[in-house]
C-alpha positions in Angstrom: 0.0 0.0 0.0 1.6 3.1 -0.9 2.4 5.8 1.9 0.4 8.3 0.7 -2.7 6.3 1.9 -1.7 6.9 5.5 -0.6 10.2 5.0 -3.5 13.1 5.9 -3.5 17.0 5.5 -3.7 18.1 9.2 -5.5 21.1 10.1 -4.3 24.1 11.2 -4.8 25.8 14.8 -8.4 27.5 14.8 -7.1 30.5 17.4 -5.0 33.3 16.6 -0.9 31.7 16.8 0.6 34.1 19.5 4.7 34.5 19.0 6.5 32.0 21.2 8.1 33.5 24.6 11.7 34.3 24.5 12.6 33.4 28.0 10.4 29.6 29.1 11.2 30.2 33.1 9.6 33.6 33.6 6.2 31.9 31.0 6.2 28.7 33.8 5.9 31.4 36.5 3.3 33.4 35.2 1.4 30.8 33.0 0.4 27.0 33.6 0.3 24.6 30.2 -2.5 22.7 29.1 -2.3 20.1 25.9 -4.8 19.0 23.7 -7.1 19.0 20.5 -7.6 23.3 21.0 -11.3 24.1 19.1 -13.1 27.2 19.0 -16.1 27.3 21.4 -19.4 25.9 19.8 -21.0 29.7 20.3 -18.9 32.1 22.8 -16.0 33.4 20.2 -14.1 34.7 23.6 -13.8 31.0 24.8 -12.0 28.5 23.7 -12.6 24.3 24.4 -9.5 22.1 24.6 -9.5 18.2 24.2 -7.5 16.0 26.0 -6.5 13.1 24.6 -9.0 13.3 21.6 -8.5 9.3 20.8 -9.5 7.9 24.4 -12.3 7.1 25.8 -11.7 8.5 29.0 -11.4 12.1 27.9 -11.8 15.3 29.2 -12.9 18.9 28.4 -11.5 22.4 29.5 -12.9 26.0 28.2 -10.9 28.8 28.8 -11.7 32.3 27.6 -9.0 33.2 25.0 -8.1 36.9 26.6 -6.2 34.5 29.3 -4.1 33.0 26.5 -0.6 34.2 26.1 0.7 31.4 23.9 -0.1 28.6 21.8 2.8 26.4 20.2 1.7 23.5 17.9 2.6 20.1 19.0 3.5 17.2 16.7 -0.2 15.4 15.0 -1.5 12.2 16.0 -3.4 10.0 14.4 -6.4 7.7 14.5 -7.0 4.4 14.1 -9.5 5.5 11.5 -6.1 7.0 9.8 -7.7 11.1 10.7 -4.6 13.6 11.7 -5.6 15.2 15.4 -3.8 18.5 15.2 -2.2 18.8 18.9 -1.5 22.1 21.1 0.0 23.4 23.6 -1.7 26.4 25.1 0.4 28.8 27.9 -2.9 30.1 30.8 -2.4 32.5 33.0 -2.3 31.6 36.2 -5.6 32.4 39.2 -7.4 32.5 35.2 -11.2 30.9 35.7 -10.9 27.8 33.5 -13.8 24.7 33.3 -13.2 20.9 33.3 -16.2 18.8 31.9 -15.4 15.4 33.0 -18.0 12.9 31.1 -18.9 9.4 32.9 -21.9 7.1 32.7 -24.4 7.2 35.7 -24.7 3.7 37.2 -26.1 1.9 40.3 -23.3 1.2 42.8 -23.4 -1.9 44.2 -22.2 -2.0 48.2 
């Protein structure tokens, strides 16, 4: 099978790219990193949802409003087991920012 079969276009961040910070120690003072599959919110344009781990079944959701953003970097692609490119990123949030975690899980009796 010929490699281009395997090979996918991967799409580009959907935020604006912010220039990468000259000096990493003073960012991981100010700012805290989160990594993920980054997606514009489905209808605040302030907010932004990040994905992590986009291929599990155990994943999880944050939203951060993009005004507490100071840096994005793109991350190396992954890709499915259907053969789809997952664009990764790395996002740099300020820190004491208001930030949400949607954690899914499936209701069930508990047996004691």
């Amino acid at each position: 099978m010929p490699s281009s079969f395997f090979l996918q276009k991967a799409e580009t961040l959907e935020i604006q790219t912010y220039k990468k910070p000259k000096n990493i120690q003073e960012l991981r003072k100010t700012h805290i990193p989160f990594s993920g599959l980054l997606k514009k919110h489905p209808y605040d344009s302030k907010k932004v949802v990040l994905i992590t781990e986009p291929d599990s079944a155990g994943t999880s959701y944050y939203e951060f409003k993009t005004n507490d953003i100071s840096c994005a970097e793109e991350m190396p692609a992954i890709v499915n087991i259907d053969g789809e490119t997952i664009t990764m990123a790395r996002i740099w949030v300020k820190k004491k920012s208001i930030g949400i975690r949607f954690i899914p899980f499936v209701v069930e009796d508990i047996q004691i």
